[in-house]
N, C-alpha and C positions, 0 to 999 in steps of 0.2 A: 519372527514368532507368529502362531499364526491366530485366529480367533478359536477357534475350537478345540476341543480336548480328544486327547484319543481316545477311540469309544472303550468302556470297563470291559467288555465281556472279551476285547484284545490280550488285553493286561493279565488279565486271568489264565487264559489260556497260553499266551507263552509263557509267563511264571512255571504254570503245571507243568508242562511240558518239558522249560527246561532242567527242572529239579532242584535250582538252588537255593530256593528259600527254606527248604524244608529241615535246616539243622540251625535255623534261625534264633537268636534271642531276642525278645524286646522287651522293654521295660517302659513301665507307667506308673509315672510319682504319681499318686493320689490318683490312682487308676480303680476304684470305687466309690468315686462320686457319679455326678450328672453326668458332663463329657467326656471325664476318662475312663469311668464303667462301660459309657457306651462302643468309646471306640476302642477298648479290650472284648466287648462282645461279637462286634465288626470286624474286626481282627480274627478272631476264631473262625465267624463266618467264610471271612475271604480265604481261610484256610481250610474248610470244610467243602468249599465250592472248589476249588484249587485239587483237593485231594476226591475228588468225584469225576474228575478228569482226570488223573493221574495218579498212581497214587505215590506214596513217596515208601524208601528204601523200610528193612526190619529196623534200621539204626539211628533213623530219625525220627526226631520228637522235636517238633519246633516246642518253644517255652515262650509265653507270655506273663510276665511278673506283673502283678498288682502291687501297689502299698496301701495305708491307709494307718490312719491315726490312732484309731481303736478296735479292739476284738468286737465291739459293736457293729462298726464300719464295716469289716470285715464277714460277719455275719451275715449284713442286712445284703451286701453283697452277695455271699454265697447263695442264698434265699432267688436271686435275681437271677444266676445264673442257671440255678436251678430248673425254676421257672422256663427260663429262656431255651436250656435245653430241650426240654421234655414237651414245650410246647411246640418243638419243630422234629423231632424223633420220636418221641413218647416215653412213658416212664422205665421202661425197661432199657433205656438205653442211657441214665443218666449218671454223671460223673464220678468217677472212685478216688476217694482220699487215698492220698500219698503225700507221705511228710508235711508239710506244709501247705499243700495244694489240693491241686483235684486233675486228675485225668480224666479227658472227655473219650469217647470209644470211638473218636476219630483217630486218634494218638497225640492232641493237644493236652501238653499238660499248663495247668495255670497254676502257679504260683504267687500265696497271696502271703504276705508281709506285712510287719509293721513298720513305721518309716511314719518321723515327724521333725519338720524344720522347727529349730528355734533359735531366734538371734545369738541367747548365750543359754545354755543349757544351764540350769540351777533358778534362771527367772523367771519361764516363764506362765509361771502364776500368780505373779505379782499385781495382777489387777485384781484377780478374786482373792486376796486376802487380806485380811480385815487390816487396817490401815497402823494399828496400836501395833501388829507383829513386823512389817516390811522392813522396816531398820534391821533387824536381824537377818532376817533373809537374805539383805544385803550386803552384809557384813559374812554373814557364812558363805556367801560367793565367792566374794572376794581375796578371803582368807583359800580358797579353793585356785586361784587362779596365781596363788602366789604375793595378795596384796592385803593391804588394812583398811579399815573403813578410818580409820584416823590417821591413814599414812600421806593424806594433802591430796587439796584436787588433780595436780601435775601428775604426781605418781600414781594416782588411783586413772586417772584417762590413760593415761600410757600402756598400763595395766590390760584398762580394757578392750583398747587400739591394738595389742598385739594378741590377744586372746577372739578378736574379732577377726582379723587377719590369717587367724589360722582355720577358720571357720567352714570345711567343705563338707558339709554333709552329702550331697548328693554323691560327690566322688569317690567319696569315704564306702559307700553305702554299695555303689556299681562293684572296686576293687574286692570289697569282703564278698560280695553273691558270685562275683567269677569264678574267685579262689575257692571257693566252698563249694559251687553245682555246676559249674560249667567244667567239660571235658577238654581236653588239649584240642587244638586245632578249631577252636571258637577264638580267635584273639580277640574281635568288637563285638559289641553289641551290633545286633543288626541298624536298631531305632531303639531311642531312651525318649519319653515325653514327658513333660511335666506339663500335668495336666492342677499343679497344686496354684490354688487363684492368688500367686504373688503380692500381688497390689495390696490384697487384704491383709497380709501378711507382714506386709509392711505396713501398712498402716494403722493395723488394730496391735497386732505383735509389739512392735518397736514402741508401742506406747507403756509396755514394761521397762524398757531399757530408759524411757523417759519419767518413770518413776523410781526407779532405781538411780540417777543423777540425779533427780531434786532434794533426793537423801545424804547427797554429797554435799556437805559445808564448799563453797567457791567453783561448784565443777560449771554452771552458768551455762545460759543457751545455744551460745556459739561452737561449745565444746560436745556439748548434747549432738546438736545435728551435724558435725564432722563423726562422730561415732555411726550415728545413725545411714550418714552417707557410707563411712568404711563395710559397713554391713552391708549395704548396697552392689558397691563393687567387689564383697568379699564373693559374694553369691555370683554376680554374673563369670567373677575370676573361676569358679569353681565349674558353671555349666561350660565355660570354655574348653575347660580343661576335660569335660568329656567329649567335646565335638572336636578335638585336636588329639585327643589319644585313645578313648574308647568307645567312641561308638560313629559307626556309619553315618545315621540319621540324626538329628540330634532337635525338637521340634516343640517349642513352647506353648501351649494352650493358652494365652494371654488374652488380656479384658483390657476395654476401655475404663472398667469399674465404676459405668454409666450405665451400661447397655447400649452405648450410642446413642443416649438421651440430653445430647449436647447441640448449637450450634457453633459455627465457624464464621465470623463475618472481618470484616477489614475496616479498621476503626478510621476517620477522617486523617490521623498524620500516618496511616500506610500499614501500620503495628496490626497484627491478625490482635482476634479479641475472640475469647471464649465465653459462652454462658450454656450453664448447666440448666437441662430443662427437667430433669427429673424429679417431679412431684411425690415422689414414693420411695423414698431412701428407707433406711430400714429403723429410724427413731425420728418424732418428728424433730428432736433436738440433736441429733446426728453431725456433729462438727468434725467427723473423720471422711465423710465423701470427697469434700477437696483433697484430702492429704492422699487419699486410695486414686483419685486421677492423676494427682499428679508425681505419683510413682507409678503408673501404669507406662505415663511418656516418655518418662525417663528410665525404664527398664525398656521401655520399646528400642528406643536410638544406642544405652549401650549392645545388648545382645543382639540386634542385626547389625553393626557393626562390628562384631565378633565372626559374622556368618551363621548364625542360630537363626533356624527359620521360626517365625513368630508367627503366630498363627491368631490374630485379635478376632475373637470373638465379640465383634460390635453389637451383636442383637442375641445373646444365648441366656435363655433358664432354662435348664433342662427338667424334665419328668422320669427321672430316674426310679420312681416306687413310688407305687399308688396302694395302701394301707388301707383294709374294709376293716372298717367296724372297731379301731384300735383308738386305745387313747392317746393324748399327744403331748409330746413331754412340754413344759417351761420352757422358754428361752433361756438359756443358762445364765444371762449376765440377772434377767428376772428372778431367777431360783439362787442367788447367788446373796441378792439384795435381801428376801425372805430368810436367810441362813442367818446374816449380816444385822438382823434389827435386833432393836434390844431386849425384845419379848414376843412371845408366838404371835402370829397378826391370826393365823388359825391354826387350829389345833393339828400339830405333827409338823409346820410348817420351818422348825427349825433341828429338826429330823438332820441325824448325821452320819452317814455308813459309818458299819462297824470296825473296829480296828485293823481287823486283820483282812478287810478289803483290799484289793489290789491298788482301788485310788486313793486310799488311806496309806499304806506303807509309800508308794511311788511318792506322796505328797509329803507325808511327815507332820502329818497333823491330822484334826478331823477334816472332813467333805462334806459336803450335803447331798444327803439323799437325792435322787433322781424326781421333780416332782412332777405331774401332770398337771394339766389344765382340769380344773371343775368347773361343775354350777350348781351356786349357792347364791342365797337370797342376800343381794346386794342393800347395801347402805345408801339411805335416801336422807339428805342432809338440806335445808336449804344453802340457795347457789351463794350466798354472804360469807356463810358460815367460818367461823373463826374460829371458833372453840380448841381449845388443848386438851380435851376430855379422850383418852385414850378408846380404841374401839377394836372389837375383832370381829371376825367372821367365821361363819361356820365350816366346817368341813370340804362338806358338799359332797356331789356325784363326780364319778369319771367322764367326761366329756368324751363320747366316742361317735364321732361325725360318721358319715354313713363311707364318705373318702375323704382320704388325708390325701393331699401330693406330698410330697418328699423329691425336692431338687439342691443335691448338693450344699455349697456352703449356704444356701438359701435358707436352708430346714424345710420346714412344713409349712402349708397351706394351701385352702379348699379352692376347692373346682372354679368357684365365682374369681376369685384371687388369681389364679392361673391364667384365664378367659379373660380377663381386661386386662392382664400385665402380657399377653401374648399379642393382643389386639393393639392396643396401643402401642405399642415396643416394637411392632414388627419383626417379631420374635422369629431365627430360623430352629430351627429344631435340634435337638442334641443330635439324634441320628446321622445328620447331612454333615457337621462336623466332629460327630466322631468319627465318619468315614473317609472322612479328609484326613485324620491324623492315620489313619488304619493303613489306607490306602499310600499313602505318602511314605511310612515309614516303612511297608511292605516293600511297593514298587520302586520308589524314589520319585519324584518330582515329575507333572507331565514335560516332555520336550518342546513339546509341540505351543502349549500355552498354561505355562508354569502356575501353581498356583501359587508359589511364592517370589512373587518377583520383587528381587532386591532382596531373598528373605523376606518379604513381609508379606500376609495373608491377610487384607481386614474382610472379614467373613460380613457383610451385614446379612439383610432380612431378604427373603428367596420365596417363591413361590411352592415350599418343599414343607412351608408351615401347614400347609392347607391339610397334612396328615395327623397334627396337633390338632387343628380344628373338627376334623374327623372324629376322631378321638372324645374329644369332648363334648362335642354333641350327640354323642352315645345314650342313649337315654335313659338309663340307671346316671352317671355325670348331669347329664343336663336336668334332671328331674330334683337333685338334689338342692339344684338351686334356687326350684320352684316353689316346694314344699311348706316352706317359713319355720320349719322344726330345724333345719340344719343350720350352723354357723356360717356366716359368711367371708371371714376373714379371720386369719391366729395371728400371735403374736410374732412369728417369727418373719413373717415376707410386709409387706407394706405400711407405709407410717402411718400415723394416726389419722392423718384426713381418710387416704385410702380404704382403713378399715371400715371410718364413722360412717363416710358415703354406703360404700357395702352392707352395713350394718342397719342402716336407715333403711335400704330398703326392702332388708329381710323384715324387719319388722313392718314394714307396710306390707306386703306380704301376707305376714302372720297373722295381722288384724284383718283383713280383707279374708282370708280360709275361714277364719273364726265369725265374722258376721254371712257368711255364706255356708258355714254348715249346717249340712243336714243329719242333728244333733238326734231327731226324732227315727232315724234307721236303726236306733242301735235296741237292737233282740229284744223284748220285754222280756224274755228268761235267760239272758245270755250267757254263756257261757266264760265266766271270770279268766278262767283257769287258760285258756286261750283265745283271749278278745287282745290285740293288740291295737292301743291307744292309738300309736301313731300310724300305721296303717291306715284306720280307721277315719281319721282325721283328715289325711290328703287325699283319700277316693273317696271323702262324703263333701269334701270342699271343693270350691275352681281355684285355679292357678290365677294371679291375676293378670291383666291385660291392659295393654293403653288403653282400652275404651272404657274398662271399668274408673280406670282413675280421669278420666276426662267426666266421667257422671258423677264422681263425687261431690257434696257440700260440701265446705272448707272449712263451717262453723262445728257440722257433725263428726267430720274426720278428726278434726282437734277435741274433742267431746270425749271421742270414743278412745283413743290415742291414750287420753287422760285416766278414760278407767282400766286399761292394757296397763298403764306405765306403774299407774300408782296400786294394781292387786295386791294381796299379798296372800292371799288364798284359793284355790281353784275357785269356791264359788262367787267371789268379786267380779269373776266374768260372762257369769250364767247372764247379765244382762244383754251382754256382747254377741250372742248366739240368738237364731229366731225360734228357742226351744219353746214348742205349743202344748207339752206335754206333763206341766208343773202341777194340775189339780190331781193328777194319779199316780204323784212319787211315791206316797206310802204303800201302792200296790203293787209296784216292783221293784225290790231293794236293790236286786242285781244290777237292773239297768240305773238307777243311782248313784249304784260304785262306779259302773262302768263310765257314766257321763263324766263324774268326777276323777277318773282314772285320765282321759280326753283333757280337760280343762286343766290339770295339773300339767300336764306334757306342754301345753300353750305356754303356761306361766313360768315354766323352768326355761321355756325357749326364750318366752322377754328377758330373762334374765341374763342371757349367754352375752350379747355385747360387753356388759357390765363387767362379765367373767373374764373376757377377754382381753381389756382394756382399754374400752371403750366408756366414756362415763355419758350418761343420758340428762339431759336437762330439759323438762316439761314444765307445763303452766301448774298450780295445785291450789285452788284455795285461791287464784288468784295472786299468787306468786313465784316466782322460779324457785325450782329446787333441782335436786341434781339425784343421780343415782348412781354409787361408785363400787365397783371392786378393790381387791388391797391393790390390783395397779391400775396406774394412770397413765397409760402410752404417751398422749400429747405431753405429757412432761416429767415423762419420764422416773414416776414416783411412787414409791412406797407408802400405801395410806395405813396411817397409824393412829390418825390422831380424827376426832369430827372434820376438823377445821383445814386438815394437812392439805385440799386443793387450794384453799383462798388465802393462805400463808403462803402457800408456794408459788404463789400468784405473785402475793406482795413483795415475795424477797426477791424473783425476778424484776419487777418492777422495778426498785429502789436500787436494782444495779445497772438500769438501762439507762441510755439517754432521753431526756422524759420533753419534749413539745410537744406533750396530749396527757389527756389525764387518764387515770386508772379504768377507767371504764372501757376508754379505746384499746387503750390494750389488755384488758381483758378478754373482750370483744375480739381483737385480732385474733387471742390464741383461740377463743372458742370456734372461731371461723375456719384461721387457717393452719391450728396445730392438730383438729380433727377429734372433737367435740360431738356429740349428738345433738343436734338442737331442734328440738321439735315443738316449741314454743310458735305462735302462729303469726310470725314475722317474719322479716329477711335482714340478714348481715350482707352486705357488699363489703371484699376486703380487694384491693388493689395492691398492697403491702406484701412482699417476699421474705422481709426480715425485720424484727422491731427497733433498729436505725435507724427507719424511714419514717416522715413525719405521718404518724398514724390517726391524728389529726383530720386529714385530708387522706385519709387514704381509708379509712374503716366507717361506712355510714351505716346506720339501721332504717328500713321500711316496712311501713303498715299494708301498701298498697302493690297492686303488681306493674300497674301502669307510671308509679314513679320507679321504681327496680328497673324495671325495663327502659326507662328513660335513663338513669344511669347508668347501665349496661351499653344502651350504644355511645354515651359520650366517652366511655374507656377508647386511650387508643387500640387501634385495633391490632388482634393478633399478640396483643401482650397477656399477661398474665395476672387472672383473677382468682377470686376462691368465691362460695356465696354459702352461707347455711339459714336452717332456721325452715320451718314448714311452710311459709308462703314459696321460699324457691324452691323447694325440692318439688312443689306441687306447678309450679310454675314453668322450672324446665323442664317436666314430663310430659307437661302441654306443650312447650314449643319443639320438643323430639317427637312427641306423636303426631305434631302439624309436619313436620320434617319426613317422618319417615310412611307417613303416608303420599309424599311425593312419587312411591314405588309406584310403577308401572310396569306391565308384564310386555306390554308395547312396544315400551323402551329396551326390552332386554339388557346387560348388563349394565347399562348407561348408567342409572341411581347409583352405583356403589356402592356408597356404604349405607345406604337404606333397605340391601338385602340382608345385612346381615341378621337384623333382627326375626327369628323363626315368626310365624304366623301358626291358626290351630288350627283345624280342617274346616271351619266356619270364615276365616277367612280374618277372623283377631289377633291383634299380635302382641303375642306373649311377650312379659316383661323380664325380661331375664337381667338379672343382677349383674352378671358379670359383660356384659354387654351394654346396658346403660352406663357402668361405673366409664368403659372405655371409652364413649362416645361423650360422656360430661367431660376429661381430659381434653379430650380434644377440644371442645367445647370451651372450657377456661384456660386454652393455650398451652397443655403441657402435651403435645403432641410430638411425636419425631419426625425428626425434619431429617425425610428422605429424598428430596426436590420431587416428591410426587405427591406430598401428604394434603394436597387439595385434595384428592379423593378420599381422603378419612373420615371426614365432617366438615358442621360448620362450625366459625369460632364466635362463638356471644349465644348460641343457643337457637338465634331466629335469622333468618335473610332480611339484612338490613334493607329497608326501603329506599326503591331508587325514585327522582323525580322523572313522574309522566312527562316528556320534551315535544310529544308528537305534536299538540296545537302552536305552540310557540314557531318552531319549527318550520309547519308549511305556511303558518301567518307569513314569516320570513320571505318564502319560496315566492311568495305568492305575488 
């Protein structure tokens, strides 16, 4: 074998030439998401390039099948491909519906379908429904599969053991599109990929099938995960059965279900030993990560033992759709909980499509409406607070961020969110592996230096990101992250810490544009009717900059912080502005609205973390209080009641193992479940999980010089968390001592001290999504690529070494 690959533009031109791809089929499970959208657009490509050297006969029409789970999916896909057409042909040359599909005016037709895995068809909704109906649900399965919900646990597993065993969706799915669209003389599929992300599947999925047996009187947990296993092997039985009878290629889109945010190390008696280093799963109470790797492993070793090429995508979130100016739905299990409560938390919030909706009849019951994100003026409770006193919330605005990402089973979230989970993660781009699966299942496998050797593909992080990078530092992208009007994190991609950090520093941000506006530009007759606030707002303000936050006071920041956090009317922050124009309000009414139109825009922007799931906790009066939305990310909760965070406090508490008192673990979650804490102290957490003694692992500081002495006696390279406004202001100072290390001298020596932009003065901008990835690294959740010495430093500052030089030549001497 040799090192290098054969070059693409080979590939291409014997294909054309020879002619035989061109009555091709290929199919893509879940081929309109992140990577398998991509690599069905790459796939057209390769046949567009293909057919421009050659072209192919009147009777050939290569077909490429999409799936996808909903007419939604399917949509937001078509919208993509659209796009993607017209932006390389132009609009007169864009796709014509046919049946199902779309014909491109190359003579590719794409065929787009519905197609969705479920472990037993009839369950699985059984996590979003309300807990009082699932017994029936269960029971009318069963009775569906030929059994009784009171026919005994023996006979009801037996039941579902064989009903599991017969389980082929995929094959079921290949044998009906042949017999239906495919012509004689096609017997295989060229290439089939499942591009649908397994892991999650089993392990979010299969947690129906585990509540549907805890509904079973005696069916017990041994019998659970043998079902759950049959299901296992039902599925790779089934992709087998397409790489042995129907198709050519046959080539799995597979995840570590980490991102490769794991290490590998060799424990003292010899045993490998694994630890998850990902900081940003997608709850921070998230107990399904282990279960999604470790079916990730075990779907790896059976299907390349099958000869299924697997293709582990160790470093992918794709950028499948960038959304202007759109609102962004819930997270479904969030809009599910809002359906779920026993009285509206806001008004429409238990809103249910209408009967004769398609997810109503499919369902057989009500649904809940579709809800977005808003912002409305959040609940400021003190942080004690206990109360059972019922509470709701208003309405509120549509939240329409200036860009949404949209990547796959990921969902949505903003640019800053993208830009530290790319940075950190070593993220390769969807592109380079879509075109791995494109190209693979096109050409077949290089000879020369296979990309699946053994079958297996682990794709990590490539030099191919740098076109992501590109991308985002686009300056409409990059700009939005400057602004302090935009969100900085949704609900759907990163846990609580991740978003809090984020969210911490759009609001420093926010306050920093708002004491540097130049409030006094705005028109003395201006024009209502078209003065845009927020426009107005980021070109009369600066961006901020390390250098500004290194001139800060730490008493005044905390000061001002306080009257941001605690407004509740635009003019609460007329203080906050250097407006020099207050003794001649009465002679300009317009420019009054207008200033108040400005300050309103501010204060709906403090508001958005709250909106999002983030709760804020400031100093008021001299004591903590909190600021919350109906949800609570760090844990996961539905706020109903005053008191519903510091109940939910205590009932975790009383279920933990307790060698520290309530305070430390309070403290923990407020540190490390991703809390807002802008209180003018510092949390140091060492703790991973609250089994550990939190005791000795959760300290509080006044000062920066003892933080910092506790920061280097961590050992090193392990993992910490810190919050609270002394550190955030603290580690800004030791990355701006950090990243002025840069030298143009050095050329690319610094590393990752380039990456932070600088402005044409020579300051360097503070970019959110940037600092969030470089604090990562910084508290040890970096990826360990045996290169990740160049990503940062770990503890924030360059540990002091001792001066040895006099000692030394004394020695010599």
């Amino acid at each position: 074998m040799g090192f290098k690959k054969i070059r693409f533009g080979t590939k291409i031109v014997e294909a054309a030439k020879s002619g035989r791809r061109y009555s091709d089929c290929h199919v893509f499970f879940g081929g309109t998401g992140a990577v398998g959208g991509t690599a069905v657009l790459q796939m057209l490509a390769l046949y567009e390039r293909m057919m421009a050297i050659e072209a192919p006969k009147d009777d050939e029409v290569p077909i490429i099948v999409a799936t996808a789970r909903t007419r939604e999916e399917i949509e937001v896909f078509t919208a993509r491909l659209f796009r993607f057409v017209q932006a390389m042909h132009g609009k007169n040359y864009l796709p014509t519906r046919v049946r199902n599909g779309y014909l491109t005016h190359s003579g590719v037709f794409i065929s787009l379908e519905r197609f969705q895995v479920v472990p037993l068809p009839g369950l699985e909704r059984l996590q979003v429904t309300p807990p009082s109906e699932r017994r029936d649900v269960v029971a009318q399965y069963l009775r569906s599969i030929g059994s009784d919900i009171e026919a005994g646990a023996n006979n009801i597993y037996e039941a579902l053991k064989q009903a599991i065993a017969k389980s082929r969706p995929f094959s079921t799915f290949l044998e009906a599109y042949h017999r239906q669209h495919l012509v004689q003389g096609r017997n295989k599929f060229r290439s089939v990929h499942l591009c649908i992300p397994l892991p999650s599947l089993m392990a979010y999925h299969l947690l129906d099938l585990e509540i549907a047996c805890s509904l079973i009187e005696g069916m017990g947990r041994e019998r659970t995960e043998d079902l759950k296993e049959a299901f296992v092997l039902a599925i790779r039985d089934d992709v087998a059965l397409i790489q042995e009878k129907l198709a050519e290629n046959v080539i799995v889109a597979h995840t570590t279900s980490v991102g490769g945010m794991f290490d590998e190390e060799v424990a003292q008696d010899g045993t490998p030993k694994r630890t998850i280093r990902l900081g940003f799963a997608h709850s921070a109470l998230d107990t399904r990560l282990k279960e999604k790797q470790k079916f990730a492993e075990k779907l790896t070793e059976l299907y390349a033992a099958k000869g299924i090429k697997m293709l582990i995508t160790a470093a992918a979130i794709g950028i499948d759709e960038v959304r202007v100016s759109s609102d962004v739905p819930v997270h479904k299990y969030v809009g599910q909980m809002l359906f779920d409560a026993e009285r509206e938390v806001f008004p429409g919030s238990k809103a249910q499509q209408p009967p004769e909706s398609r997810a109503s009849r499919e369902a057989g019951r009500p649904v809940p409406v579709r809800q977005v994100i808003r912002v409305f003026r959040p609940l400021t409770v003190p942080l004690e607070e206990e109360s059972d006193d019922p509470v709701s919330f208003e309405r509120g605005e549509d939240l329409k961020p200036s860009f949404v990402i949209r990547s796959g089973e990921n969902g949505f979230f903003t640019v800053a969110n993208a830009e530290a989970l790319y940075r950190v993660m070593r993220v390769a781009s969807a592109s380079e592996l879509g075109l791995v699966m494109a190209s693979t299942g096109l050409f077949g496998d290089d000879p020369l230096c296979p990309w699946f050797k053994d079958n297996l593909c682990y794709y990590t992080e490539t030099d191919n990101s740098r076109a992501v990078f590109d991308f985002l530092s686009q300056p409409l992208l990059r700009n939005s992250q400057l602004s302090g009007l935009e969100p900085m994190a949704l609900q759907d991609l990163g846990s609580a810490k991740h978003q809090a950090e984020l969210h911490t520093l759009g609001l420093l941000i926010l306050l920093h544009r708002l004491r540097t506006l130049d409030i006094d530009a705005i028109p003395p007759y201006v024009d209502l009717q078209n003065f845009d606030e927020k426009d107005f707002f980021i070109k009369k303000s600066r961006p901020l900059t390390f250098e500004d936050v290194i001139g800060w006071d730490m008493e005044e920041l905390a000061r001002d912080l306080r009257l941001l956090l605690s407004a509740e009317e635009p003019e609460d922050l007329e203080f906050l502005t250097p407006f020099r124009g207050r003794m001649h309000d009465d002679l300009y009414p317009k420019r009054q609205l207008a200033r108040r139109k400005v300050l309103e825009a501010v204060l709906k922007a403090s508001w958005m973390p709250c909106c999002i799931g983030s709760p804020v906790i400031f100093e008021k009066d001299g004591k903590a209080v909190m600021k919350v939305g109906y949800y609570v990310a760090p844990l996961d909760l539905l706020v109903e009641r005053r008191g519903s965070v510091m109940r939910k406090m205590k009932e975790l508490y009383n279920a933990a193992p307790r060698p520290y008192s309530f305070e430390q673990f309070r403290d923990y979650h407020i540190c490390a479940g991703g809390f807002i804490d802008l209180r003018p102290h510092a949390i140091l957490c060492t703790a991973t999980n609250p089994s550990q003694d939190l005791g000795k692992r959760v300290k509080r500081f006044q000062s920066v010089i003892d933080l910092r002495k506790a920061i280097r006696e961590i050992e090193p390279f392990s993992v910490f968390s810190m919050c609270g406004l002394l550190a955030v202001i603290y580690r800004l100072h030791a990355m701006y001592a950090t990243l002025r290390e840069a030298s143009v001298e050095l050329g690319t020596l610094p590393d990752f001290r380039w990456h932070m932009p600088r402005d044409e003065q020579g300051h360097i901008l503070l970019v959110p999504g940037i600092v969030e990835a470089l604090r990562m690294v910084s508290e040890g959740l970096e990826k360990n690529t045996g290169t990740e010495f160049l990503d940062g430093i770990w503890g924030y500052e360059r540990p002091e070494i001792e001066d040895r030089r006099e000692a030394l030549l004394k020695k010599r001497s």
